[in-house]
N, CA, C and O atoms as a GROMACS GRO file, in nm:
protein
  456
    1UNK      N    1  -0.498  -0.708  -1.270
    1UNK     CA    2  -0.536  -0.822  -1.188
    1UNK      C    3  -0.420  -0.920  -1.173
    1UNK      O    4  -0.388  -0.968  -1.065
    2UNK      N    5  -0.360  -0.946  -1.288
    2UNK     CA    6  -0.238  -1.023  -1.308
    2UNK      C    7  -0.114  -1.000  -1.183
    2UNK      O    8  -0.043  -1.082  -1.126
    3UNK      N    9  -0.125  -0.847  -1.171
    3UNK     CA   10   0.006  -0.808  -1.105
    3UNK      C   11  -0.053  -0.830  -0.952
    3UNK      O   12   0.010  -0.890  -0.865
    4UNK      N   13  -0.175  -0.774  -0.933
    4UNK     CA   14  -0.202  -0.823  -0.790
    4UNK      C   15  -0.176  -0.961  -0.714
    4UNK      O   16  -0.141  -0.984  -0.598
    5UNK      N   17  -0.212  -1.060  -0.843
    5UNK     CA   18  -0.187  -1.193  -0.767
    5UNK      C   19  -0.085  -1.208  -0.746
    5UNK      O   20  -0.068  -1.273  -0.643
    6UNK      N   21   0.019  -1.174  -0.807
    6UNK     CA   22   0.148  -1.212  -0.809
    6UNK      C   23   0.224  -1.113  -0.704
    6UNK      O   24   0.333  -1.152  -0.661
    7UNK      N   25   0.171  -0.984  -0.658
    7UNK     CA   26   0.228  -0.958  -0.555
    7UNK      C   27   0.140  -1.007  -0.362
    7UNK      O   28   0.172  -0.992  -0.244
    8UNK      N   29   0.030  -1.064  -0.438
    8UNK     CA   30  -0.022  -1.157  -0.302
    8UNK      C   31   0.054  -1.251  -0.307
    8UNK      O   32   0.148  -1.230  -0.230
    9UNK      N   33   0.063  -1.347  -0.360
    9UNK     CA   34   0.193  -1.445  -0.371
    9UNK      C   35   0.318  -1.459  -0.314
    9UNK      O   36   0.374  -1.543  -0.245
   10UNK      N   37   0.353  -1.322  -0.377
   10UNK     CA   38   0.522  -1.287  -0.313
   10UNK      C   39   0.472  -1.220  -0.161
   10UNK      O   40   0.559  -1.234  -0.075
   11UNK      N   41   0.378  -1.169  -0.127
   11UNK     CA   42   0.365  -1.107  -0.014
   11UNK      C   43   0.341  -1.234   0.137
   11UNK      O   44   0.380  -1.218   0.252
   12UNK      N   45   0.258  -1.363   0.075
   12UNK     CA   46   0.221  -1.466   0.154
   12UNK      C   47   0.364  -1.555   0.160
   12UNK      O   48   0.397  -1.619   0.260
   13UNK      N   49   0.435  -1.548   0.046
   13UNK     CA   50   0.554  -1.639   0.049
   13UNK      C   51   0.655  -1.599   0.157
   13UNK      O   52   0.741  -1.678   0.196
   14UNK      N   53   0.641  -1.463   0.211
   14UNK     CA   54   0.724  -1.432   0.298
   14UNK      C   55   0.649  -1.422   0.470
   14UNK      O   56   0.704  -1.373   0.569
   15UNK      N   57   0.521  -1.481   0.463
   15UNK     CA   58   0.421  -1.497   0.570
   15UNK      C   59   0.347  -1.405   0.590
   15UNK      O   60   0.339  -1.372   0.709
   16UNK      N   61   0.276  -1.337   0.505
   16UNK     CA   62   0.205  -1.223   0.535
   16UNK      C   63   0.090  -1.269   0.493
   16UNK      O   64   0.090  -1.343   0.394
   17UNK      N   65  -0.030  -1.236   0.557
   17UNK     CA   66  -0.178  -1.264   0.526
   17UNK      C   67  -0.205  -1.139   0.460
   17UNK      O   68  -0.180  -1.029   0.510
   18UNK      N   69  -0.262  -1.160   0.336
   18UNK     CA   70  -0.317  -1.020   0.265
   18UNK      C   71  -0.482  -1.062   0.232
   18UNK      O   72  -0.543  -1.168   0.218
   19UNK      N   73  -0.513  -0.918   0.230
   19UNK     CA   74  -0.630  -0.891   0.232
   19UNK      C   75  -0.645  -0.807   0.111
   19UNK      O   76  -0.593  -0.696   0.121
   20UNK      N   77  -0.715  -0.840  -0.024
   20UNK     CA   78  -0.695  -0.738  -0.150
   20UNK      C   79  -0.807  -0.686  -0.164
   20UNK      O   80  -0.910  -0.738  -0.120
   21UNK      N   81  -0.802  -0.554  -0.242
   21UNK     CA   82  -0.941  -0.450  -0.237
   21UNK      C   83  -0.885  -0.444  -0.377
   21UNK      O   84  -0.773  -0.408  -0.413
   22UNK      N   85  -0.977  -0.484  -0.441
   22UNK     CA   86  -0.993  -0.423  -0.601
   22UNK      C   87  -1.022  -0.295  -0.640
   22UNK      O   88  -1.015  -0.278  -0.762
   23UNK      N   89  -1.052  -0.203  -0.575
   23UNK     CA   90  -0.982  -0.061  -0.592
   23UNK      C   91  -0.972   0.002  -0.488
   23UNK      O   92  -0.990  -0.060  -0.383
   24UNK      N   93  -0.934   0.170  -0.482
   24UNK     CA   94  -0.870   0.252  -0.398
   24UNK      C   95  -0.996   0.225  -0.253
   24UNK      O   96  -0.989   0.168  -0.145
   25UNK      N   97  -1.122   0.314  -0.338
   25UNK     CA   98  -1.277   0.265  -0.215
   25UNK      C   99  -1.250   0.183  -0.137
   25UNK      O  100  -1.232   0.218  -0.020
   26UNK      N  101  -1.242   0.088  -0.162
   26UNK     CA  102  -1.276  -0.059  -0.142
   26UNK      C  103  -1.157  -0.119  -0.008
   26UNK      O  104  -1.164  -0.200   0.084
   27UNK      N  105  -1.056  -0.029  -0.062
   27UNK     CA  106  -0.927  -0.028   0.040
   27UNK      C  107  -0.940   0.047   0.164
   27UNK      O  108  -0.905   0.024   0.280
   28UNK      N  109  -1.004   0.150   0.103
   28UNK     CA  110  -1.034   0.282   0.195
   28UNK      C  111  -1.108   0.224   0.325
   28UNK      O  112  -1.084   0.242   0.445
   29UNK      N  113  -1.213   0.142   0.257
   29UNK     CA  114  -1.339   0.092   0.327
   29UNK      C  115  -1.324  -0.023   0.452
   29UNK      O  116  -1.382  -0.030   0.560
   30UNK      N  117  -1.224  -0.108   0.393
   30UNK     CA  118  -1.163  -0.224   0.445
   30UNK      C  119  -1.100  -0.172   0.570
   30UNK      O  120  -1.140  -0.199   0.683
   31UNK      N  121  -0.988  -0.089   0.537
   31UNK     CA  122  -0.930  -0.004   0.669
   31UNK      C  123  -1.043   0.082   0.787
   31UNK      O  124  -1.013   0.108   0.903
   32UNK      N  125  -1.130   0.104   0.742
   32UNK     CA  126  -1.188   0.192   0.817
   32UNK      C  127  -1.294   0.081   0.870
   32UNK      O  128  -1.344   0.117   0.977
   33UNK      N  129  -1.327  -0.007   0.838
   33UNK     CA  130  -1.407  -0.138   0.894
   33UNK      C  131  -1.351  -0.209   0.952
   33UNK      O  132  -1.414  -0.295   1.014
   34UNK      N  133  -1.175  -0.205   0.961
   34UNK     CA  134  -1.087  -0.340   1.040
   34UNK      C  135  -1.131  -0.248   1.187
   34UNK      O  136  -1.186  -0.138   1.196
   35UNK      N  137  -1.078  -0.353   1.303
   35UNK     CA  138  -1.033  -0.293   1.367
   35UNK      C  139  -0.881  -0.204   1.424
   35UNK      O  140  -0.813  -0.172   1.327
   36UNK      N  141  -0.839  -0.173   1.518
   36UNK     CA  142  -0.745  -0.105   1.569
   36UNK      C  143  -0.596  -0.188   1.543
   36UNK      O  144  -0.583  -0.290   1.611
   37UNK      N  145  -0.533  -0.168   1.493
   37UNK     CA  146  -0.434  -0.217   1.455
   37UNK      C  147  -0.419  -0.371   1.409
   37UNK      O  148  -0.342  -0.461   1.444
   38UNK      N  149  -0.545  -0.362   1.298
   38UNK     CA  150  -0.624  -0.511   1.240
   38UNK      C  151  -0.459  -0.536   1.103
   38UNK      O  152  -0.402  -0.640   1.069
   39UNK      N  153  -0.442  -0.424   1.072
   39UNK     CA  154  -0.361  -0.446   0.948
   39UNK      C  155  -0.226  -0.422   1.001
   39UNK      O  156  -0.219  -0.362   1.109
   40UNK      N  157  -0.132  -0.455   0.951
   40UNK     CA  158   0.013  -0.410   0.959
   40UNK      C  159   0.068  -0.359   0.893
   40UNK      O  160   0.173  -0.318   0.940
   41UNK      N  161   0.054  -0.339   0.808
   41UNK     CA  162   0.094  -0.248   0.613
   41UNK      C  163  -0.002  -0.231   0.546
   41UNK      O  164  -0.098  -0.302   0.577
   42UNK      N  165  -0.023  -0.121   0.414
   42UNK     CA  166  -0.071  -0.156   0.333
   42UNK      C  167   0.008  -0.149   0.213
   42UNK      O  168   0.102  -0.070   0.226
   43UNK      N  169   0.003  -0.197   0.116
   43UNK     CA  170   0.057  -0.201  -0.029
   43UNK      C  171  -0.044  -0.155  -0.102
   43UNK      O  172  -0.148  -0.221  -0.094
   44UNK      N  173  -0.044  -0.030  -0.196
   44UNK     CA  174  -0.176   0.062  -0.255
   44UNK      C  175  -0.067   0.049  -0.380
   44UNK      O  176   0.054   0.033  -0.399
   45UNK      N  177  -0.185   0.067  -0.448
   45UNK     CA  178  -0.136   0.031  -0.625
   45UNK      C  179  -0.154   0.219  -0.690
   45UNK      O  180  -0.247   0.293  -0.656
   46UNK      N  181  -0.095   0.239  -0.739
   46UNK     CA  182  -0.114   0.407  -0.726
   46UNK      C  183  -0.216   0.397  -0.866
   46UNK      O  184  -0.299   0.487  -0.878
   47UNK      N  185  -0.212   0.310  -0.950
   47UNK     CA  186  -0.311   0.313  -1.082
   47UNK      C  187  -0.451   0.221  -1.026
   47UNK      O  188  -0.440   0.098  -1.036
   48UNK      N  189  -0.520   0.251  -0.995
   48UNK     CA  190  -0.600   0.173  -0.950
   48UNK      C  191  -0.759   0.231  -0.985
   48UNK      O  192  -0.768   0.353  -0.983
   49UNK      N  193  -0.885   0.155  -1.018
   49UNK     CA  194  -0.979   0.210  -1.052
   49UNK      C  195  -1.058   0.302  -0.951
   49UNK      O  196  -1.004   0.303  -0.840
   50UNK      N  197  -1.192   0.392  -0.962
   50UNK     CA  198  -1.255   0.415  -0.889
   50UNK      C  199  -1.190   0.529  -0.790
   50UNK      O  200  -1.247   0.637  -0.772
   51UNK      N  201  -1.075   0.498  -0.732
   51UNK     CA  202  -0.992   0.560  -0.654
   51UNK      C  203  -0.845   0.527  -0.614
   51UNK      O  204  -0.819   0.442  -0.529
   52UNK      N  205  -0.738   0.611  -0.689
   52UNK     CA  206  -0.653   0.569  -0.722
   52UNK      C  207  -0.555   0.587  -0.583
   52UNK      O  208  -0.576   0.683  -0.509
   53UNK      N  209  -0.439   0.482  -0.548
   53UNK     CA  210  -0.363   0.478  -0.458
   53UNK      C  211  -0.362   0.620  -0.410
   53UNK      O  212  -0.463   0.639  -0.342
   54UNK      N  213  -0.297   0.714  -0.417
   54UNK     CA  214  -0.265   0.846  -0.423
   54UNK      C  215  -0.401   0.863  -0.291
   54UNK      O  216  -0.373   0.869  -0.171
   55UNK      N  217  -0.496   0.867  -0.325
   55UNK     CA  218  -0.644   0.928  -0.311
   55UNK      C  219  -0.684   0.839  -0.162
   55UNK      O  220  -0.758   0.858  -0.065
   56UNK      N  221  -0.597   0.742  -0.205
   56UNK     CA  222  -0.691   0.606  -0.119
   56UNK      C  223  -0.557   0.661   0.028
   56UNK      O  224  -0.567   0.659   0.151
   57UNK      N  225  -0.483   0.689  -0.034
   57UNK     CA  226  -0.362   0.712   0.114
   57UNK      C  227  -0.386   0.852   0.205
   57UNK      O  228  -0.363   0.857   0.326
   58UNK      N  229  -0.428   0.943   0.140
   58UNK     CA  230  -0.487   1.049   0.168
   58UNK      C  231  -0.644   1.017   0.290
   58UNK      O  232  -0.660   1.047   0.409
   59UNK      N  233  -0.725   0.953   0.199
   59UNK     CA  234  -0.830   0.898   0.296
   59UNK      C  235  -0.775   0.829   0.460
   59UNK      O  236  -0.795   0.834   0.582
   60UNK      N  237  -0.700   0.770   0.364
   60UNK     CA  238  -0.672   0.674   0.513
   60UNK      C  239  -0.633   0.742   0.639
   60UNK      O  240  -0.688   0.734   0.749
   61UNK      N  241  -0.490   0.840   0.590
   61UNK     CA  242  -0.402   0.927   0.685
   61UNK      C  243  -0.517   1.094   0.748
   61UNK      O  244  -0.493   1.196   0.813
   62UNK      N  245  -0.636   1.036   0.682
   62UNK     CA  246  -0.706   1.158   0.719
   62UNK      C  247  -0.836   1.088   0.805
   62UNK      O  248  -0.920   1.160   0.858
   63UNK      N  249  -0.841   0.959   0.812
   63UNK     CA  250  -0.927   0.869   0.904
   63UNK      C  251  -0.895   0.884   1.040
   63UNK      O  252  -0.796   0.821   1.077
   64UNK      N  253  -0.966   0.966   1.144
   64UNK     CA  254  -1.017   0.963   1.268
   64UNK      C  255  -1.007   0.874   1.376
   64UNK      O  256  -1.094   0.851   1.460
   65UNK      N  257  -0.866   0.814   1.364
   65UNK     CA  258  -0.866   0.621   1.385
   65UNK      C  259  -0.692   0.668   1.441
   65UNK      O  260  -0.630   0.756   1.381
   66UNK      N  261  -0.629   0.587   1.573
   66UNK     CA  262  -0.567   0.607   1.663
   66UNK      C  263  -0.423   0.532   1.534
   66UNK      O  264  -0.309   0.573   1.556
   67UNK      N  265  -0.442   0.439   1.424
   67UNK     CA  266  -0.347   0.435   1.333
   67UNK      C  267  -0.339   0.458   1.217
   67UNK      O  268  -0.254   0.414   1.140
   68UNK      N  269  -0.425   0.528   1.192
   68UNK     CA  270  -0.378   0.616   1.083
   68UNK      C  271  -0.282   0.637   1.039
   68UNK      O  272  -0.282   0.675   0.922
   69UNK      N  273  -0.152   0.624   1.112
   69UNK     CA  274  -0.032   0.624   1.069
   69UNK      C  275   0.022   0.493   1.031
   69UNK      O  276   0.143   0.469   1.035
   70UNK      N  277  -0.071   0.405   0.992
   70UNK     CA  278  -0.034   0.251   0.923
   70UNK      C  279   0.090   0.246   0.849
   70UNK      O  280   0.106   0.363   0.816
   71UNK      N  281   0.167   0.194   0.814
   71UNK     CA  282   0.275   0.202   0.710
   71UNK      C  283   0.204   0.194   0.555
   71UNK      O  284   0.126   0.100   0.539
   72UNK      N  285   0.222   0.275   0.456
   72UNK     CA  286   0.193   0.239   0.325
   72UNK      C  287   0.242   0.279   0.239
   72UNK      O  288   0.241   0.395   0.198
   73UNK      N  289   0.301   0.174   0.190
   73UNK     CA  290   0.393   0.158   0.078
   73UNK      C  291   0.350   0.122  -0.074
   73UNK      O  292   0.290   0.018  -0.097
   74UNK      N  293   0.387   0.220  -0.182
   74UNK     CA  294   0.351   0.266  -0.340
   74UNK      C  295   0.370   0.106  -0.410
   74UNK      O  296   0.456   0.036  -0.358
   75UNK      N  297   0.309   0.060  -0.503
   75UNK     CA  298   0.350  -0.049  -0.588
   75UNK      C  299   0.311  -0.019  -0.692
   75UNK      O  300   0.192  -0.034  -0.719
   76UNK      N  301   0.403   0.034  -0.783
   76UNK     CA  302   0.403   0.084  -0.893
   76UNK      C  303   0.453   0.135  -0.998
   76UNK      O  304   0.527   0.232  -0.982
   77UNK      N  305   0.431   0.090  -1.124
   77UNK     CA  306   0.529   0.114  -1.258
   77UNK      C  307   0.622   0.261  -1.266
   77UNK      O  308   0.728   0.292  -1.320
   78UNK      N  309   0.504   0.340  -1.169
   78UNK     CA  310   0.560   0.480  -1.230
   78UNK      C  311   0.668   0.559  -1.108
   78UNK      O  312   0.645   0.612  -0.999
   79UNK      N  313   0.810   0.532  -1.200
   79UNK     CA  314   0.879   0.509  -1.096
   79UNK      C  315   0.982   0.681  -1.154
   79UNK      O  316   1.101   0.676  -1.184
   80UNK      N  317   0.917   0.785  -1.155
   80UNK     CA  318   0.986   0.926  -1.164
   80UNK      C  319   1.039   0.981  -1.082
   80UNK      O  320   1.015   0.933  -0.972
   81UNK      N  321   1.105   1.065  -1.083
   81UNK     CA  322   1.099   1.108  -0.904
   81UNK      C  323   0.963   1.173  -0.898
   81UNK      O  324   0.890   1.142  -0.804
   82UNK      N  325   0.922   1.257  -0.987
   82UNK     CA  326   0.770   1.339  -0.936
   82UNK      C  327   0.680   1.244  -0.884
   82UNK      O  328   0.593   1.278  -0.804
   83UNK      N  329   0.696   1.110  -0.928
   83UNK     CA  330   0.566   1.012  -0.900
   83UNK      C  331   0.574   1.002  -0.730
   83UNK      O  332   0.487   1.023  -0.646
   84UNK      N  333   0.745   0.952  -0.713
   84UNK     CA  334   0.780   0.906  -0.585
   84UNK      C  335   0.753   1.013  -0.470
   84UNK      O  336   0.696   0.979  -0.365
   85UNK      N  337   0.808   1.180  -0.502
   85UNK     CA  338   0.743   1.299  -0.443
   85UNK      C  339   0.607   1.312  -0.428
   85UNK      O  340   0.563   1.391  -0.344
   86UNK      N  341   0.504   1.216  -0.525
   86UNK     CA  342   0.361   1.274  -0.517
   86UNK      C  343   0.326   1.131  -0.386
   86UNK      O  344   0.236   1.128  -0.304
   87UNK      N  345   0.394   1.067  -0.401
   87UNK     CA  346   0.383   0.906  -0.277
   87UNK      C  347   0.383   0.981  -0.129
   87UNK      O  348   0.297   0.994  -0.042
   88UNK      N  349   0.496   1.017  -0.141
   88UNK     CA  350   0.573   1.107  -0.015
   88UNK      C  351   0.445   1.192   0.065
   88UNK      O  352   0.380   1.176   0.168
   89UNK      N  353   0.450   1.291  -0.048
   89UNK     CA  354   0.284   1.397  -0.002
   89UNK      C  355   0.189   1.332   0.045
   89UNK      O  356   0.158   1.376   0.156
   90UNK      N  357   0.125   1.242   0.010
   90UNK     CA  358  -0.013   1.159   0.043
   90UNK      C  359   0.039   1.091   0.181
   90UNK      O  360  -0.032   1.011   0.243
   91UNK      N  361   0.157   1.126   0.222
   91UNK     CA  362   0.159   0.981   0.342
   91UNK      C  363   0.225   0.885   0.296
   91UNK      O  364   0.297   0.866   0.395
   92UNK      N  365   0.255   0.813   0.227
   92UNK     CA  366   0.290   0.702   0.214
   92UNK      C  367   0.479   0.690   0.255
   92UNK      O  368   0.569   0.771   0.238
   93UNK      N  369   0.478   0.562   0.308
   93UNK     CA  370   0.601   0.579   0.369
   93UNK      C  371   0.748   0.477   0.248
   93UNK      O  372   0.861   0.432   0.268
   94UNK      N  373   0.673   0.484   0.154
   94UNK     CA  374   0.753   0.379   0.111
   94UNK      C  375   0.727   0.350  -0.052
   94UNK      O  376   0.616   0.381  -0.097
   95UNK      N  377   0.826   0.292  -0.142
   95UNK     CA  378   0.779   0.310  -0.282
   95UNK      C  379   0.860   0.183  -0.299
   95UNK      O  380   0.967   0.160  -0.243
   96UNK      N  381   0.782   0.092  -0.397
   96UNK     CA  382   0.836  -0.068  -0.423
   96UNK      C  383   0.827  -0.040  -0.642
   96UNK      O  384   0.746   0.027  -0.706
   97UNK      N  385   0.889  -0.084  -0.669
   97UNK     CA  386   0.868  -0.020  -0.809
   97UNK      C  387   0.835  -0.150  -0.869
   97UNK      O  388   0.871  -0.251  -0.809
   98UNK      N  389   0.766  -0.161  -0.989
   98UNK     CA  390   0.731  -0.252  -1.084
   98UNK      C  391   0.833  -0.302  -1.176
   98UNK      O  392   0.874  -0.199  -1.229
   99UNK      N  393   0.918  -0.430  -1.243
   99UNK     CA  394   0.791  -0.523  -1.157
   99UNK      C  395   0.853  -0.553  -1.019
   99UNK      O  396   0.961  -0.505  -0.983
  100UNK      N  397   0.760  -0.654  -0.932
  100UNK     CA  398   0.783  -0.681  -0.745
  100UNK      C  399   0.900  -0.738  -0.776
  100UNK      O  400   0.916  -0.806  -0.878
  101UNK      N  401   0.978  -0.718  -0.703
  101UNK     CA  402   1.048  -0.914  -0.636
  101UNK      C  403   1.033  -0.911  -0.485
  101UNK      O  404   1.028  -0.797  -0.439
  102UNK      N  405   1.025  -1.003  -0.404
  102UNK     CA  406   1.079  -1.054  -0.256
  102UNK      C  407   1.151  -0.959  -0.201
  102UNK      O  408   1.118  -0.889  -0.105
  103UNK      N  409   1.284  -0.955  -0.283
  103UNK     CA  410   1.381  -0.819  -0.197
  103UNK      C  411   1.308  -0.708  -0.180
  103UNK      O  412   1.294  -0.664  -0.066
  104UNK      N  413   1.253  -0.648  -0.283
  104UNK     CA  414   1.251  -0.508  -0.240
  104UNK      C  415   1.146  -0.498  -0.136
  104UNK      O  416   1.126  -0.414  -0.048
  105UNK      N  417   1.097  -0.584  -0.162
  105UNK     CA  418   0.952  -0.586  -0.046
  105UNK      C  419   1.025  -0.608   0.089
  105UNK      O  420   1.018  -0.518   0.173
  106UNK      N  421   1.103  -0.734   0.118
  106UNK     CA  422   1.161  -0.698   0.251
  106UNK      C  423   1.224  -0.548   0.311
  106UNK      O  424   1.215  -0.482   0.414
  107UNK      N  425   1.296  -0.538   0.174
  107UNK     CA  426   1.434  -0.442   0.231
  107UNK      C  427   1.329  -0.284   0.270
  107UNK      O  428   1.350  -0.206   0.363
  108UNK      N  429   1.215  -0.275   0.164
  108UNK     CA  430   1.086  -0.153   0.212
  108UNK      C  431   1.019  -0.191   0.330
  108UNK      O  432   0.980  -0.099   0.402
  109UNK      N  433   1.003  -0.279   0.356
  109UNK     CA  434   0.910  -0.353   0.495
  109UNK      C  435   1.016  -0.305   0.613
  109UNK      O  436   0.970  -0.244   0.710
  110UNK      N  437   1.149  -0.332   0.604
  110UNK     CA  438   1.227  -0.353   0.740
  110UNK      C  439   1.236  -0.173   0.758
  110UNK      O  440   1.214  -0.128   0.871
  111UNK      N  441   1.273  -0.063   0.629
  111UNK     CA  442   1.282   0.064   0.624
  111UNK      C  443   1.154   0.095   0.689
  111UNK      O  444   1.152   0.135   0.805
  112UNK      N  445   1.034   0.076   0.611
  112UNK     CA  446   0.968   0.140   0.632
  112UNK      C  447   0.825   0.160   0.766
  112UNK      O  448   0.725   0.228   0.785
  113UNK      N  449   0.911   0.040   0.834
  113UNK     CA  450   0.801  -0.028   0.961
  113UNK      C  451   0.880   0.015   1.112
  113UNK      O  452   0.833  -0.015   1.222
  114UNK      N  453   1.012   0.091   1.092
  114UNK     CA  454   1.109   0.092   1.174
  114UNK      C  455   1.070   0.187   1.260
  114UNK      O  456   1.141   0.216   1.356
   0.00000   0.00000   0.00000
């Protein structure tokens, strides 16, 4: 919970409105209830309860929905290469490693939105 606020924080400090889902579901659910290009990124926590990032990116990129190809980018401790390869597979366009700062979030935002 700790780390979420603190990457809503760093995420609003740079003008971004976030929207947080306390787990993978919940994320899943949110996306598939916005409308059509309601979100601009997502940031998925790959340890996450219920349904873990991994699972939740898979759902999304397999949602029936004209953006499905949302940008979504990994936030997370587990920074292996196998972890970053298992990011890759699911879709996800992007890996921010633990802990956040500002930079990496820009310098993944400008890569990975291009």
């Amino acid at each position: 919970m700790l780390n979420a606020e603190i990457a809503t924080e760093l995420l609003k400090s740079i003008g971004l409105v976030v929207d947080w889902a306390e787990n993978g579901a919940e994320g899943v659910k949110k996306f598939q209830d916005s409308g059509v290009g309601e979100y601009f990124a997502v940031f998925m926590d790959i340890q996450m309860p219920v349904m873990d990032g991994v699972e939740a990116t898979k759902c999304i990129r397999g949602c029936e929905r004209q953006d499905n190809d949302i940008p979504i980018f990994a936030m997370t401790a587990n920074t292996f290469a196998s972890d970053r390869k298992i990011c890759r597979e699911a879709g996800m366009n992007g890996y921010i490693a633990k802990p956040v700062n500002i930079k990496d979030i820009e310098s993944t935002l400008i890569e990975g939105t291009e």
